[in-house]
N, C-alpha and C positions, 0 to 999 in steps of 0.2 A: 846359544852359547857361541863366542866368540873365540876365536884362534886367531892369534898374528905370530905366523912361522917363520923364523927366519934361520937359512941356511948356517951355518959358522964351524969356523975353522976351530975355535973352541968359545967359552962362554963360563963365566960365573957368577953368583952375587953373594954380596956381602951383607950383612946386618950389624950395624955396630964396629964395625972395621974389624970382621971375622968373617972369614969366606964361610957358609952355609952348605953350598951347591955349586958343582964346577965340572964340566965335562968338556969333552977333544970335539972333535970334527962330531958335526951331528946338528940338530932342532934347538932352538933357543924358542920355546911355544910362549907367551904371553896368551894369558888365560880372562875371558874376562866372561862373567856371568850375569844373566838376564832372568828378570822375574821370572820367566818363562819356563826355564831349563829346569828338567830331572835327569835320571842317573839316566835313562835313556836317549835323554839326547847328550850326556857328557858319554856315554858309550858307541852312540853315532862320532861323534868327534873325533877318540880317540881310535876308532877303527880307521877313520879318514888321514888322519895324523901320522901312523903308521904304516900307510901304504901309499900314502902320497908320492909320488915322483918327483925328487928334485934333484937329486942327485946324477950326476953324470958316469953314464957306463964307457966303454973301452970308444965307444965311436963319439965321444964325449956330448951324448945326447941326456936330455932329463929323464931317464928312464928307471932309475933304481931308486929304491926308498930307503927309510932308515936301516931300517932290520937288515935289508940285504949288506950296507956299505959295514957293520955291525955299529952303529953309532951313536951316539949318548941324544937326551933328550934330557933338558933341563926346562922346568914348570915354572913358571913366575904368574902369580895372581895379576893383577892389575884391572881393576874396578873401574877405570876411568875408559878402556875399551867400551862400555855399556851406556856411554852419555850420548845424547841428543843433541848434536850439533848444529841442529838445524835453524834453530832460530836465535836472533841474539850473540850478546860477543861473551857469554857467560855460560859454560855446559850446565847440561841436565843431567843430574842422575834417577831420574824417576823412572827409567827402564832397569836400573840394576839389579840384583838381587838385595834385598836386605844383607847385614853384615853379619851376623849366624845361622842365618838358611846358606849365605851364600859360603860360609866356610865349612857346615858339612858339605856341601856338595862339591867343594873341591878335592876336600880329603878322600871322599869317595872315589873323584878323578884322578888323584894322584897313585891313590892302591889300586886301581882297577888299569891304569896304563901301565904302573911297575907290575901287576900279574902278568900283562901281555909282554912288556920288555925291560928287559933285567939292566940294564945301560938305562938308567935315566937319575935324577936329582932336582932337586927345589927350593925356592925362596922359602922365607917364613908369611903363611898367610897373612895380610894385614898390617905386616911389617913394613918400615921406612927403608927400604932395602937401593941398595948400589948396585945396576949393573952394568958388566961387564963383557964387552963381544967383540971376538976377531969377525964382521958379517964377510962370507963368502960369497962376491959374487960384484954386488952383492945380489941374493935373493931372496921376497920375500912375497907371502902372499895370507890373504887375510880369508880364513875360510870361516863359515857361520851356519851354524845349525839351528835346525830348529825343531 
């Protein structure tokens, strides 16, 4: 399972020129899922994801995570994190997850990070979605479980 985090001052997306999902200062997470991944490694992630340090405390070091600063966490799918790059000027999606294994298992992701934090929102799986981001920083870091 794939994470690309990125700091922001705020974040939303749209579907259809309607905002979905929208939050202030906090995680704009771009989610992307691999054959590989169960609820257990989207539960490694999202322990990760939430105590990550980026956030700058009073000595303005990256020392505070989301929770602490209290800050919103907005989910966007994105299936193209999952391609093979490696070969070729055309990606691979044969590491992905299929397209309804890999949408329960987001949904799981998505209830199982809003049980742990009550601050978060989301794109529409699947969806041709717009987004939206003030990046802070900026910073951003691509974390991967497995």
């Amino acid at each position: 399972m794939l994470g690309l985090i990125q700091r922001v001052k705020r974040a939303s997306v749209d579907v259809n020129n309607e905002c979905v999902g929208e939050i202030e200062q906090g995680i704009l997470l771009l989610l992307g899922i691999e054959k590989t991944d169960t609820q257990v490694t989207a539960d490694k992630l999202i322990d990760k994801i939430l105590a990550y340090r980026l956030f700058a405390d009073e000595q303005h070091k990256m020392n505070c995570n989301v929770q602490q600063i209290d800050g919103g966490v907005l989910v966007v799918s994105q299936f193209t994190l999952a391609a093979d790059t490696q070969k070729g000027l055309r990606p691979s999606f044969s590491c992905a997850m299929p397209p309804a294994e890999a949408e329960q298992l987001y949904h799981y992701f998505v209830n199982a990070i809003g049980a742990k934090h009550n601050k978060m929102a989301t794109g529409i799986f699947g969806a041709d979605m717009q987004v939206s981001l003030v990046n802070d920083g900026p910073v951003t870091f691509m974390l991967k479980m497995n």
